[in-house]
N, C-alpha and C positions, 0 to 999 in steps of 0.2 A: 246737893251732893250726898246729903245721907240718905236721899231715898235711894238715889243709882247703888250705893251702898249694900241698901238691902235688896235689891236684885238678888233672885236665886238663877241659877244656871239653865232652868226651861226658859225664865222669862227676860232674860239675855238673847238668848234662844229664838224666840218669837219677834222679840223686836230686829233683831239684825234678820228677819227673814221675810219680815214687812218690808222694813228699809229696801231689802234686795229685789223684792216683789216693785218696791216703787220706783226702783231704778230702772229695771226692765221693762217698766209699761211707757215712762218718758223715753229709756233708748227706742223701743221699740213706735213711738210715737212720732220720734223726730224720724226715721227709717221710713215710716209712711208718709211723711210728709215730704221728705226727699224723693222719694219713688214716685210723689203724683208729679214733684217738677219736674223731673228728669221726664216722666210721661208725656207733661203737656206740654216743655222745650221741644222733644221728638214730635210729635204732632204739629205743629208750629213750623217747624222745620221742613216736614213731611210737605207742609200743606203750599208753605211759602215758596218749596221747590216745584208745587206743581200747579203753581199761579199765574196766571197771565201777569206781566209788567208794563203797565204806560208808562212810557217819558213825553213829558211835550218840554218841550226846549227852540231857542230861538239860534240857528247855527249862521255862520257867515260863509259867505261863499264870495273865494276871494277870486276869481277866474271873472265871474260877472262884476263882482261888487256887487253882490246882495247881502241882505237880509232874508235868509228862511225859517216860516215855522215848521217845526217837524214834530211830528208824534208819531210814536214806535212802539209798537210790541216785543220788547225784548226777554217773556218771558213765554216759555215752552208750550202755553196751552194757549186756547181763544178768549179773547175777552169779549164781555157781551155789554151792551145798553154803556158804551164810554159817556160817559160826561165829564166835560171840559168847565173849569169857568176860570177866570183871567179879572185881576187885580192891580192896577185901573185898567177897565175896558184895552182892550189893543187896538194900537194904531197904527195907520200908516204916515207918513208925511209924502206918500207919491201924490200929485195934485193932477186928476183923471183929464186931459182932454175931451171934448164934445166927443160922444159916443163912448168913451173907453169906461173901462168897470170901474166902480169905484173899490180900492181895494181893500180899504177901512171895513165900508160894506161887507162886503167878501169875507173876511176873515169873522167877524164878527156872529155874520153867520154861521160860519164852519163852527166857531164854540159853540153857539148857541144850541145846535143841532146835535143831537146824540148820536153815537155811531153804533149803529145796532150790531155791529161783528168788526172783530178788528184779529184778523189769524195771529200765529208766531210769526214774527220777524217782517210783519207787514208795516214798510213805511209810507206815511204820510207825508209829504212837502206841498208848503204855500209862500207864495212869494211873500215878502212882509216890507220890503223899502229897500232903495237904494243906499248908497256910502253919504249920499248928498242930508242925510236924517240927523248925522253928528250936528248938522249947519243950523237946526232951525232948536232952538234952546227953549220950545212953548212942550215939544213933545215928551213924556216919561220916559225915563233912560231902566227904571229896574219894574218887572212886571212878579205876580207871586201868580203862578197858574196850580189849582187843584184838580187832583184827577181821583174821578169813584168811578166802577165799573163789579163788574161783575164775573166770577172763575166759574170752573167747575163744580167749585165748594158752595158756591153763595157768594156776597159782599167780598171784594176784594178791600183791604185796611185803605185809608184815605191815604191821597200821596200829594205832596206839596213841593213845586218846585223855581226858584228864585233866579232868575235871569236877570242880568246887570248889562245892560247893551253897550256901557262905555269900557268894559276888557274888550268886546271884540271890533274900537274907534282903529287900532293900528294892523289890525289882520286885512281889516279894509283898505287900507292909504293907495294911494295911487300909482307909486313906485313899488309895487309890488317885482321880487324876486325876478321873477319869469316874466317882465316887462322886456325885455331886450331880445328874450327868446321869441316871443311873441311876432314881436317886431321882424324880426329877422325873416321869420316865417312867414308872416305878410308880404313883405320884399319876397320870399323866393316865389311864392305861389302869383304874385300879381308877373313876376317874369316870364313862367313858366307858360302862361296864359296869353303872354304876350309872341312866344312863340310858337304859340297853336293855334294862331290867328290866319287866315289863307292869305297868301300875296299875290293882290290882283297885277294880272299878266296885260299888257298892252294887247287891243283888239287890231287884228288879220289887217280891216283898212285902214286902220291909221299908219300899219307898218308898210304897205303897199302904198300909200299914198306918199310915207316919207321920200321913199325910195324914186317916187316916178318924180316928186319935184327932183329928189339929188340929181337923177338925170338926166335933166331940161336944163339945169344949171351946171353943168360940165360940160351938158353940149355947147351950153350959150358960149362957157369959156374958151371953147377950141374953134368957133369959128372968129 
C-alpha cells in the first residue's frame, strides 16, 4: 500500500494505459474469435444447404402389406459413390419358392453395392417382407444403417439412421381402414364384368326345329 502511495501522477499514468491497452487486445481477441465462428457456422450452413441428403429408412406400405426399403436424396444437389451398410445385416423373412429371388439376397446386394450417382429427389424402393415378418420372432426387429457419400464439396458428414420395425406391427394389421372400401370395390368391378359378358343367343336350327316339332304336335292333336 505504500508504494501505490508513492505513485506520481505519470506513473498512475502508464499503468491505467497498459491496463487499457490489455483490455483492448482481450476485447479485441475475443471479437476475432467470434468472427471466425460466426464465419465457419456461415460456411457450414452455406455448405450443409448445398449438400446432397441420404435417407435410407424402412417404410410400410399399408395397401399391399409390405415392408419397403427406401433411400432418398432429399437434398438439392447429386450425390456421388453412396455407400450403405446395415447393422445386423437385413433381412427378409419372405421364404423364396423354386425359381423365385431370394430377397434376403437381393437386398443385401443392393447395400453391398455403391451407387455411383443418386440425383435430388431420386427415390429408391425395395421390397423388404411381408406383414407375415411380425410372426417369426428369430428375425431383428431394430436395424442401425450408415450412409457416406459424396457432395459437391467432397465427403458428405457420416449419417446414421435407426429403424425399429415393431412401430410400424399396426400400420400393417389387417383390418386396415380402407378394407371395406376395397371390398366394395371388388364387388362393384367383378359386377360390372359380369355385365359385359355377351349372352349367347339360341342358334337358327334349334329354333326351326322347335317350332317344326310344335307343329307335328298340334297337328297330331286335331286329328
Amino acid at each position: 500500500m505504500d508504494y501505490l502511495k508513492a505513485l506520481t501522477v505519470e506513473q498512475w499514468a502508464v499503468i491505467v494505459a497498459v491496463a487499457a491497452a490489455l483490455i483492448a487486445a482481450w476485447q479485441a481477441s475475443i471479437a476475432r474469435r467470434a468472427v471466425r465462428e460466426q464465419l465457419a457456422l456461415a460456411e457450414r450452413i452455406h455448405r450443409e444447404q448445398n449438400e446432397p441428403y441420404v435417407i435410407v429408412d424402412i417404410q410400410p406400405d399399408a395397401y399391399y402389406q409390405a415392408l419397403l426399403l427406401v433411400i432418398e436424396n432429399t437434398g438439392p444437389t447429386v450425390a456421388r459413390d453412396v455407400r450403405i451398410s446395415c447393422d445386423p445385416p437385413l433381412e427378409s423373412g419372405w421364404e423364396p419358392r423354386p425359381g423365385e429371388t431370394d430377397l434376403t439376397q437381393v437386398l443385401q446386394e443392393v447395400l453391398a453395392r455403391p451407387i455411383p450417382i443418386l440425383p435430388p429427389r431420386r427415390r429408391l424402393t425395395f421390397l423388404v417382407d411381408r406383414q407375415e415378418r411380425f410372426q417369426d420372432a428369430d428375425l431383428p426387429r431394430v436395424y442401425t444403417f450408415t450412409v457416406d457419400a459424396n457432395g459437391p464439396d467432397g465427403k458428405v458428414e457420416t449419417a446414421q439412421y435407426s429403424v425399429d420395425l415393431d412401430t410400424m406391427k399396426w400400420i400393417l394389421r389387417e383390418d386396415r381402414p380402407t378394407q371395406r372400401l376395397e371390398d366394395k370395390l371388388v364387388g362393384i368391378k367383378q359386377a360390372i364384368q359380369a355385365l359385359d359378358r355377351p349372352t349367347r343367343r339360341p342358334s337358327t336350327t334349334r329354333t326351326r326345329r322347335g317350332l317344326g316339332q310344335q307343329q307335328r304336335s298340334d297337328s297330331g292333336d286335331t286329328e
